[in-house]
C-alpha positions as CSV (number, residue, x, y, z in Angstrom):
1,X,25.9,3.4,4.2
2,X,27.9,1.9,1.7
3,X,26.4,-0.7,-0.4
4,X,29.5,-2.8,0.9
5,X,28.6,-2.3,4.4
6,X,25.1,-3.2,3.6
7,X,26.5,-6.6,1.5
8,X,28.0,-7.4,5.6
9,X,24.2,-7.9,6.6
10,X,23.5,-12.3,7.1
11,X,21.2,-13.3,3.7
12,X,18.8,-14.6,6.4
13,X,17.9,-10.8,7.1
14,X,16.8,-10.4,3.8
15,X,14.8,-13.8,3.3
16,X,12.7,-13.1,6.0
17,X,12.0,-9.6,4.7
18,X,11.2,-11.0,1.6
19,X,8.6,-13.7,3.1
20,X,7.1,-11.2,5.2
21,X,6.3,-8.7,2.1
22,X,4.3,-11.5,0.7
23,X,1.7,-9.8,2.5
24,X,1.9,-7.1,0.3
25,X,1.7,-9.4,-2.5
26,X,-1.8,-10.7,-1.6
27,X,-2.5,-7.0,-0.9
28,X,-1.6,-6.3,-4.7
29,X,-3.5,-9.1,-5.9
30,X,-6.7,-8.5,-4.2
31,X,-6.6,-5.0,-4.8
32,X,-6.0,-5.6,-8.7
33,X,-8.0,-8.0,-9.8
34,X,-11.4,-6.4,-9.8
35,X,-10.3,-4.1,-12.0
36,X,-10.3,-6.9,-14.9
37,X,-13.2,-9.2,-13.3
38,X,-15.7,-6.4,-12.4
39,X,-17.1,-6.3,-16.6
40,X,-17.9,-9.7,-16.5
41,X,-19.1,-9.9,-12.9
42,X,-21.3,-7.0,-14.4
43,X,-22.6,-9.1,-17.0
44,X,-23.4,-12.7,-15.1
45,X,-25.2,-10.7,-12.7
46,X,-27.0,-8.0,-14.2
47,X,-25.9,-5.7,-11.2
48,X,-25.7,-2.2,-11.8
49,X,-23.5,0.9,-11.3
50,X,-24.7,0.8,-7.6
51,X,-23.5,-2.4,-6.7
52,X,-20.6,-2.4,-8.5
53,X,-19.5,0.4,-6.4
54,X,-20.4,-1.5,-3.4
55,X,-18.3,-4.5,-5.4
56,X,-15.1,-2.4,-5.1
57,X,-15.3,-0.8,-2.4
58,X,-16.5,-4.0,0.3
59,X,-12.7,-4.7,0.3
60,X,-12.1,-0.9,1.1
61,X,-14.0,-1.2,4.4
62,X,-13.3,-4.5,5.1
63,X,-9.7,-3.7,5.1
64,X,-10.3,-1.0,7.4
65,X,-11.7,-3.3,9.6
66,X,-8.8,-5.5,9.6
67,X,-6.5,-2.8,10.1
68,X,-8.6,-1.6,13.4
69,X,-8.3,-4.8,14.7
70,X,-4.9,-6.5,13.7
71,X,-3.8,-4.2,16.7
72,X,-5.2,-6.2,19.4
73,X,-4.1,-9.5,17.5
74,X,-0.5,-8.0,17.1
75,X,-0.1,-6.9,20.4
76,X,-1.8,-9.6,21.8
77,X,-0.7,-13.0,19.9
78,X,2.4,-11.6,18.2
79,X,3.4,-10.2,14.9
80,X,4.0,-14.0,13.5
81,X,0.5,-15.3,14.6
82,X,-1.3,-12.3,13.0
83,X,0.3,-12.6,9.9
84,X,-0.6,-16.5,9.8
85,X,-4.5,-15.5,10.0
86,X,-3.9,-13.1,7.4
87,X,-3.0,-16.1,5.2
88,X,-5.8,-18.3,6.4
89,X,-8.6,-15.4,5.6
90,X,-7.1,-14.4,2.0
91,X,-7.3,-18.5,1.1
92,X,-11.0,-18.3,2.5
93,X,-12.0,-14.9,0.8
94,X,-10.5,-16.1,-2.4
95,X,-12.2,-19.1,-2.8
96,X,-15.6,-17.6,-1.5
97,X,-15.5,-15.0,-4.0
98,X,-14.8,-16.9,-6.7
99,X,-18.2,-19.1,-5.7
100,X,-20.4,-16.8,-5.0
101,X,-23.9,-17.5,-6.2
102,X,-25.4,-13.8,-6.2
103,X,-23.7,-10.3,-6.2
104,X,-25.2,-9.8,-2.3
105,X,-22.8,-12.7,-0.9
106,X,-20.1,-11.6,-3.4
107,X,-20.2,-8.3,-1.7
108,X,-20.0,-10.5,1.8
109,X,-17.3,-12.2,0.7
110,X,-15.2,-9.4,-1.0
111,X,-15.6,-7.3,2.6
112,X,-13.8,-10.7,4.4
113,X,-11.1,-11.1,1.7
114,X,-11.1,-7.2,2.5
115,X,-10.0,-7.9,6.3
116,X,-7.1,-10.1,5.3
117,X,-5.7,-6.8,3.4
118,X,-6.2,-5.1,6.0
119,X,-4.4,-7.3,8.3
120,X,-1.5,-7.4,5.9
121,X,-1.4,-3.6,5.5
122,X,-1.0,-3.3,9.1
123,X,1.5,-6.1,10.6
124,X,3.8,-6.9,7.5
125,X,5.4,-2.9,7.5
126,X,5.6,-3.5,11.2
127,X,7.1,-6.4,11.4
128,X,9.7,-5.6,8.7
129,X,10.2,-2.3,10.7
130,X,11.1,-4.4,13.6
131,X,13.7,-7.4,11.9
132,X,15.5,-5.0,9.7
133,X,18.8,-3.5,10.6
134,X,18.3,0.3,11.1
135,X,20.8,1.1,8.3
136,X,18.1,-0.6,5.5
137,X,15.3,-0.6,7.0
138,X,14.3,1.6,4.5
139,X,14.7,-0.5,1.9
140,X,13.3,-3.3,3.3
141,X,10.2,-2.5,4.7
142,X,9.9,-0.6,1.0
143,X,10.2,-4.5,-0.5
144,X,6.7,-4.6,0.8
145,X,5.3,-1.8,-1.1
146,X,7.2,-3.5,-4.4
147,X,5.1,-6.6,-3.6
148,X,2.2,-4.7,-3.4
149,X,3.0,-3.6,-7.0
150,X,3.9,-7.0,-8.3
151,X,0.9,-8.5,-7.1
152,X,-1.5,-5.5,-9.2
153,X,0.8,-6.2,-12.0
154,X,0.0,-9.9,-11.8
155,X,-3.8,-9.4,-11.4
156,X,-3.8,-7.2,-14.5
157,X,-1.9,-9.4,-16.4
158,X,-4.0,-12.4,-15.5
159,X,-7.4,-10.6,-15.8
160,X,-6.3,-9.3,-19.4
161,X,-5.4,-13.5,-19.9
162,X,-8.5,-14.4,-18.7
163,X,-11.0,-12.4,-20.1
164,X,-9.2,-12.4,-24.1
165,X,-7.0,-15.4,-24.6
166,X,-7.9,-18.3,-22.5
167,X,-10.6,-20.4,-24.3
168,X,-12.8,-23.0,-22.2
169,X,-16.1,-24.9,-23.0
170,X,-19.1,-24.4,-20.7
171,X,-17.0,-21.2,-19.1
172,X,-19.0,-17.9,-19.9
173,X,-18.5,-14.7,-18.1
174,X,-14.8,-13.7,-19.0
175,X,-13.5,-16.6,-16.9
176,X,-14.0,-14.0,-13.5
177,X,-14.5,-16.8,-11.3
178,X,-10.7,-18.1,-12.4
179,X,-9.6,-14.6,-12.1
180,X,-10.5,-14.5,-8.6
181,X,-10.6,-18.1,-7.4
182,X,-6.7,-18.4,-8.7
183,X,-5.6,-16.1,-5.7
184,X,-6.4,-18.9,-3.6
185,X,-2.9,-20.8,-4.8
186,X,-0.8,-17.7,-3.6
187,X,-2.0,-17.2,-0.3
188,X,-1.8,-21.0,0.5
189,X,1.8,-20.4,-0.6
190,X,1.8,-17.5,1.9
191,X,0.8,-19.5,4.6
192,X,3.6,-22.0,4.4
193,X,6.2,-19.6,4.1
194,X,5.2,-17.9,6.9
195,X,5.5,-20.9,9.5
196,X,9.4,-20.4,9.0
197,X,9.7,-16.8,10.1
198,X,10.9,-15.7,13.7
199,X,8.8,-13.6,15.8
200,X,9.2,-10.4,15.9
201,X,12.5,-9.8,18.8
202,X,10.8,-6.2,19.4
203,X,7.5,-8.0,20.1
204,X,9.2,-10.8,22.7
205,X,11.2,-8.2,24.7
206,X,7.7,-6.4,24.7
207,X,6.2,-10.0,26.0
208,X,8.9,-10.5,28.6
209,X,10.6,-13.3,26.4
210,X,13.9,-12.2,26.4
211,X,15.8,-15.1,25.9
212,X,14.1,-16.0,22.7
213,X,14.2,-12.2,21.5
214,X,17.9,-12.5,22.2
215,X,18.0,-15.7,20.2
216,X,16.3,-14.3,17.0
217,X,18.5,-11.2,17.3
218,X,21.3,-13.4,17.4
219,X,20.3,-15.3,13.9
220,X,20.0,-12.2,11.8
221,X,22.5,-9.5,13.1
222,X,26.3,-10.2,13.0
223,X,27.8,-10.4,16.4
224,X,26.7,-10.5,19.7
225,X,28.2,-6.8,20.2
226,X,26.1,-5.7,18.3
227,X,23.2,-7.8,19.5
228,X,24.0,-6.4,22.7
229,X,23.4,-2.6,21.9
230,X,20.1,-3.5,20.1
231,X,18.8,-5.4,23.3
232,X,20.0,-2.3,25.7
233,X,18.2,0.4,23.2
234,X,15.0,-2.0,23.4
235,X,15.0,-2.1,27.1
236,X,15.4,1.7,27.0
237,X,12.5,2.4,25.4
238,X,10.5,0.1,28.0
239,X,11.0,3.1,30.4
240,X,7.9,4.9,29.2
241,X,5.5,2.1,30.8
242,X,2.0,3.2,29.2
243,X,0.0,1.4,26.7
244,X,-1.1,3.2,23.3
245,X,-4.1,4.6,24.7
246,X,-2.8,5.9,27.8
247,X,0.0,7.4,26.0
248,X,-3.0,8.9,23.6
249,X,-5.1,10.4,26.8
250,X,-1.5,11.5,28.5
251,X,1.3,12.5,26.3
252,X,1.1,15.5,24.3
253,X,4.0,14.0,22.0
254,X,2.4,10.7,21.2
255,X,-0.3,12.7,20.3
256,X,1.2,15.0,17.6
257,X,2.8,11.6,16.4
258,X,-0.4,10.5,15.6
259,X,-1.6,13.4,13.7
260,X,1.7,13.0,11.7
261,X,0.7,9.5,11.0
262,X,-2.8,10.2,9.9
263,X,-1.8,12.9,7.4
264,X,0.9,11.2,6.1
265,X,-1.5,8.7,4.9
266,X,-4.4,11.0,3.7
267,X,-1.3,12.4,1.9
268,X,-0.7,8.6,0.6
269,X,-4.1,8.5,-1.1
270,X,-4.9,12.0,-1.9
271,X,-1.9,12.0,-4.6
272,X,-4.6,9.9,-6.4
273,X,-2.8,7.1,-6.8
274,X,-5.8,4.9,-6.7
275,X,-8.1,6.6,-8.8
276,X,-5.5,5.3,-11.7
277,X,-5.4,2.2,-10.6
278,X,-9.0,1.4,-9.9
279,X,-9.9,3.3,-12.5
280,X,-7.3,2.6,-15.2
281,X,-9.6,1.7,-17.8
282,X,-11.7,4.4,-17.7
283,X,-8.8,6.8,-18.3
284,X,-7.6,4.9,-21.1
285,X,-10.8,5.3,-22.4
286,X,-11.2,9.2,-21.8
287,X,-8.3,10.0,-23.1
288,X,-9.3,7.8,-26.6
289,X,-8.5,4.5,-26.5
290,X,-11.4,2.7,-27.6
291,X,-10.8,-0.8,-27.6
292,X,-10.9,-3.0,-24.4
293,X,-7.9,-5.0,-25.2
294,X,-6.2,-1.4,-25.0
295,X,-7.6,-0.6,-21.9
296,X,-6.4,-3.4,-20.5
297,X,-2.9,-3.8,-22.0
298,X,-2.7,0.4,-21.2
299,X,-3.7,-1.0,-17.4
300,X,-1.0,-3.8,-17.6
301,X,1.2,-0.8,-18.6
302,X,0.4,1.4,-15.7
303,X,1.2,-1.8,-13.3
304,X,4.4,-2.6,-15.0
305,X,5.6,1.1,-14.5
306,X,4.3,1.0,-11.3
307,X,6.4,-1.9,-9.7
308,X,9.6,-0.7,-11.9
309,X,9.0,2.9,-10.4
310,X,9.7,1.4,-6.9
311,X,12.9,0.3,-7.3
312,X,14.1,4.1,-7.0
313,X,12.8,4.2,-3.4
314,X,14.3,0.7,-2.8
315,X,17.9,1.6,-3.7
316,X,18.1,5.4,-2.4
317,X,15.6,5.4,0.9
318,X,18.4,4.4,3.2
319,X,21.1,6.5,0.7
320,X,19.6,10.1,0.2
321,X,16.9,10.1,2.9
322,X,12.9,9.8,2.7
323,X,12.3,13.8,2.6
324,X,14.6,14.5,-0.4
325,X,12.7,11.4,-2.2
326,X,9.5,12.4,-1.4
327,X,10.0,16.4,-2.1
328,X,11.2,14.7,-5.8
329,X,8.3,12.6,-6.3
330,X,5.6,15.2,-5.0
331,X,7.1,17.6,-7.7
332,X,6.8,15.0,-10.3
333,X,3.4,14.1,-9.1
334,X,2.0,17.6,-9.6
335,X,3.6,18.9,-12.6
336,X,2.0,15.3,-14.0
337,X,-1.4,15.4,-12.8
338,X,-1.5,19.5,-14.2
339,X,-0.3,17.9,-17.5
340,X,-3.1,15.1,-17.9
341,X,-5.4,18.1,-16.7
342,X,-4.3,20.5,-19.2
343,X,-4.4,18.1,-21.6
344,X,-8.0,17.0,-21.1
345,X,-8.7,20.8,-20.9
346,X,-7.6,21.6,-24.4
347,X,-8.4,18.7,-26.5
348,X,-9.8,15.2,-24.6
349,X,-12.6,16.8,-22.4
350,X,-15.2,15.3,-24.1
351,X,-14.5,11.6,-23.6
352,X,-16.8,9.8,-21.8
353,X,-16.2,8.5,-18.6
354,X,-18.4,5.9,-18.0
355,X,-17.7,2.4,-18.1
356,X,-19.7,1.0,-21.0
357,X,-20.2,3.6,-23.1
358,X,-18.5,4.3,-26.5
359,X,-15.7,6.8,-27.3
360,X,-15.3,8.7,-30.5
361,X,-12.8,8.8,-31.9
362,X,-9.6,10.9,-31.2
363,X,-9.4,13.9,-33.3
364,X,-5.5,14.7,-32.1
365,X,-3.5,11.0,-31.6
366,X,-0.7,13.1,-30.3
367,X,-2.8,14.7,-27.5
368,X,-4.0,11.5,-26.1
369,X,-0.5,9.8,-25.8
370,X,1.0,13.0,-24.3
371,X,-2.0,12.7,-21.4
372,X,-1.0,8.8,-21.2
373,X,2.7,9.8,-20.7
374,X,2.0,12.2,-17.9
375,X,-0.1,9.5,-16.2
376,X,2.7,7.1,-16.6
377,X,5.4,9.9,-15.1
378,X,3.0,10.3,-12.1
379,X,3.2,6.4,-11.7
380,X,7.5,7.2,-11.2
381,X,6.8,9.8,-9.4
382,X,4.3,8.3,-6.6
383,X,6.3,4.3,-6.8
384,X,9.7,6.0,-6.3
385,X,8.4,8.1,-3.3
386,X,5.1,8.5,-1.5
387,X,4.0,4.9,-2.1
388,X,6.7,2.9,-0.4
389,X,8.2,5.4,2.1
390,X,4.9,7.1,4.2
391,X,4.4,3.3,4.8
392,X,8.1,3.2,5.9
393,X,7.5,6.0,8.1
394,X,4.8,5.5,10.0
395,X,6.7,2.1,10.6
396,X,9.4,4.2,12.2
397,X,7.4,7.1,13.9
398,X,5.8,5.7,17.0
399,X,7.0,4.3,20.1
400,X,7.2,0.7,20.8
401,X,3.9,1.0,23.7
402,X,2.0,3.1,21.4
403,X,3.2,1.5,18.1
404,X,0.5,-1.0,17.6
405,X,-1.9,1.5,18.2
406,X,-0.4,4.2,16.3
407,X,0.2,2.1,13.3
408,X,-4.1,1.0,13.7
409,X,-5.2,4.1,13.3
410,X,-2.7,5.3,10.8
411,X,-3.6,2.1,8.4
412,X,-7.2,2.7,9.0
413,X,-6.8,6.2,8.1
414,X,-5.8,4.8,4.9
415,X,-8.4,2.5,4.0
416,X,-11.4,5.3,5.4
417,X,-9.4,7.8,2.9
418,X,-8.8,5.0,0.3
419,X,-12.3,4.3,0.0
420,X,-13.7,7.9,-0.2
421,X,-11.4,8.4,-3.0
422,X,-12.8,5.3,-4.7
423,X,-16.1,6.3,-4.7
424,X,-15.9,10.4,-5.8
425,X,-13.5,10.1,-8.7
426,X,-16.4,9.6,-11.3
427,X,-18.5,11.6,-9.9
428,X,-15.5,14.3,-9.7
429,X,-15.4,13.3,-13.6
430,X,-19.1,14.0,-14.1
431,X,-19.6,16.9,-12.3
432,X,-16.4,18.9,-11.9
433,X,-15.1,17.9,-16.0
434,X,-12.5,15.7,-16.8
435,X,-9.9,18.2,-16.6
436,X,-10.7,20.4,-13.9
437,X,-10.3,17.1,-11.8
438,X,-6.1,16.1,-12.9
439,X,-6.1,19.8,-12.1
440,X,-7.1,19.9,-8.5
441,X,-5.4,16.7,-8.0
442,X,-2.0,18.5,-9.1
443,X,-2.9,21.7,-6.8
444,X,-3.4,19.5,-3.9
445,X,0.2,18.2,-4.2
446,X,1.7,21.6,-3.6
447,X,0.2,21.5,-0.3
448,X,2.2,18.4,0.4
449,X,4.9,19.9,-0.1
450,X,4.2,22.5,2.3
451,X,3.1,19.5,4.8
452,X,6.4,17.7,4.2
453,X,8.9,20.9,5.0
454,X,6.7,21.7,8.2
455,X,6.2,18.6,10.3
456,X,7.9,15.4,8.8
457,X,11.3,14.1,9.9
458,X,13.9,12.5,8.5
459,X,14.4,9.3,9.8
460,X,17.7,7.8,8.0
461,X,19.9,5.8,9.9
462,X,18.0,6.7,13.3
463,X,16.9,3.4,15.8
464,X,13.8,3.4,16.4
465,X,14.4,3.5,19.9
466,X,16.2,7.1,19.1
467,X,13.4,8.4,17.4
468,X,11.1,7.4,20.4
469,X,13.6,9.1,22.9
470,X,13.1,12.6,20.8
471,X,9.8,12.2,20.2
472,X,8.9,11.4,24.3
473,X,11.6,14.0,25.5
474,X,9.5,17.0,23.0
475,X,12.2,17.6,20.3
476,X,9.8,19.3,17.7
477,X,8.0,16.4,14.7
478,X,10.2,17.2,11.8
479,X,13.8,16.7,13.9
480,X,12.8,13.7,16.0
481,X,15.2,11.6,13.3
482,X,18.1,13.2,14.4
């Protein structure tokens, strides 16, 4: 589509995409501000390496329990409603973080703000799957992933304020109380906005409230011609009567869609992606930048990159396609994470990698910002591609009666994956070498590629009611877009 034809599109379309990825901006917060808050946590509380591990990774599994259940919610009270308690819990979490009297309830705490991730992970890529026009769809349920991005930009930003410019009396600790008890403003913010968004018109035709689906299809599309043939393929897809898990026990087809699903999100997090971003500091430090302020302005770095990066998606998802994107950014990905590998292997393997200790100095400067640059270009590689589009895609994927519950386990997938990740990487670092590690994470891209020519469609410019009609009448995985 032309980016004239896109300009046709009512502005209301794209303000309720943009309130909606709020979501992901909450997800970027809480997901980034440990990072900057964990030191100092570290210090108030004498906790060790232990329970800093269970620190970070509380909101892992708590946001795979919000995934697991923001199905029935969804289905049940609407994508609206579900996206409202999301709001209410990251207010709650936020604030209960930031007051936690001992390390045990600020593990408590961090698993419920955990839940409200999870709830936003799941519904707001839904939700935006559902409102947008199929012709950007693309691009705007990839305005979710940039909010995502934003948000860990902001959180590094304001931990690296926090901890080394903001001077208070009677406030010890790096100021990691503020860092977290901050995110409580946001998410109220969240809240309101989202009183003003329509429900979903997918959701009410699903509910049996067609008038008032008909009414919110009539606010954001342009004529009532076009309304019309949107309604007709909604109904359509209503011919397949089963619910999620009887289309799981059943259908062969919904089945293999939920395979595709599941490895398109271990793919998601097996890139590595988050072993930089949790982990940012650590790399910085590996690869010879000793002081914290450049850990933490590197980290700040890596965000800024990060939400810049996702622009490419943004503007070519719905132009070029998802599978030439993400055979681009897979490429880029490996040939980056071999680079930080191979340069670790020659002349930074001796770094340590453990948060606290001291690094010696760097005997080759050059070396170390040539590793740093290859992180960086696998930052452009995974923003403009994997990052926003496989959660684009397994918006698309499944059919509406199975969607809720294909999207569950898909998101959860992510989270179960997400967390594992989270908790090997040092030990990878410790017991496999520093190198060897970049190096197996660059191999393990090839066999994405592999993945990606094999089973995954293109899904430009299809309905989703299209998609559902190949997928349920057994056109093979990678052609159900066409």
């Amino acid at each position: 589509m032309t980016e004239s034809a896109k300009k046709k599109y009512k502005p209301i379309v794209y303000i309720i995409a943009g309130t909606a990825a709020l979501a992901g901006l909450m997800f970027g917060l809480d997901v980034g501000v440990i990072s900057g808050a964990l030191p100092f946590i570290q210090k108030d509380f004498g906790v060790g390496a232990l329970q800093q591990e269970e620190i970070v990774s509380a909101l892992l599994w708590g946001a795979t329990f919000g995934a697991l259940i923001s199905g029935f919610i969804s289905k049940r009270f609407g994508r609206k409603i579900t996206l409202l308690i999301g709001a209410v819990v990251f207010a709650i979490g936020s604030l209960a973080c930031s007051m936690a009297p001992t390390s045990s309830i600020l593990i408590a705490m961090r698993f419920v703000l955990g839940i409200a991730v999870g709830i936003a992970s799941f519904t707001a890529p839904l939700y935006l799957s559902e409102i947008a026009p199929k012709a950007i769809r693309g691009a705007l349920v990839s305005m979710y992933q940039l909010l995502i991005t934003i948000g860990i930009v902001i959180a590094f930003s304001s931990d690296t304020y926090f901890a080394n410019y903001l001077k208070l009396d009677n406030v010890t600790g790096g100021h990691w109380r503020l860092m977290l008890g901050v995110l409580v403003v946001p998410s109220t913010l969240m809240f309101l906005a989202m009183f003003f968004l329509p429900e979903s018109p997918r959701w009410l035709f699903l509910k049996n409230f067609k008038t008032k689906g008909k009414e919110v299809l009539l606010k954001i599309r342009n004529s009532e011609s076009e309304v019309d043939e949107e309604i007709a393929e909604i109904e359509a897809s209503f011919e397949v009567k089963q619910n999620g898990l009887k289309l799981l026990t059943s259908n062969k087809n919904f089945r293999k869609v939920i395979f595709l699903g599941i490895g398109l999100q271990v793919i998601q997090q097996l890139t590595g992606i988050n072993v930089i971003m949790y982990y940012a500091p650590t790399i910085f430090k590996i690869a010879g930048f000793n002081t914290h302020a450049e850990q933490m302005w590197g980290t700040v770095l890596v965000g800024c990159v990060n939400v810049l990066a996702t622009f490419i998606a943004i503007a070519f998802v719905d132009k070029i396609g998802r599978k030439p994107i993400m055979f681009g950014g897979f490429v880029v990905m490996g040939l980056s994470m071999l680079g930080v590998g191979i340069c670790f292997k020659v002349g930074l393997e001796n770094h340590p990698a453990i948060v606290g200790a001291t690094a010696n100095a760097v005997t080759n400067n050059t070396l170390s910002f040539i590793a740093i640059g290859f992180l960086l270009l696998f930052i452009v590689g995974f923003a403009g591609s994997a990052g926003p589009i496989i959660w684009v895609m397994c918006s698309e994927i499944f059919p509406l009666a199975g969607r809720d519950l294909g999207i569950t386990v898909t998101t959860c997938t992510n989270w179960i994956i997400n967390g594992i990740v989270g908790m090997t990487f040092l030990s990878l670092l410790n017991g496999f070498g520093h190198g060897n590690t970049f190096l197996l994470y660059g191999f393990i891209e090839i066999l994405f590629i592999i993945f990606f020519i094999l089973f995954v469609p293109e899904t430009k410019g299809a309905s989703l009611e299209k998609i559902e009609e190949n997928l349920m009448n057994g056109v093979a995985l990678k052609k159900i877009g066409q």
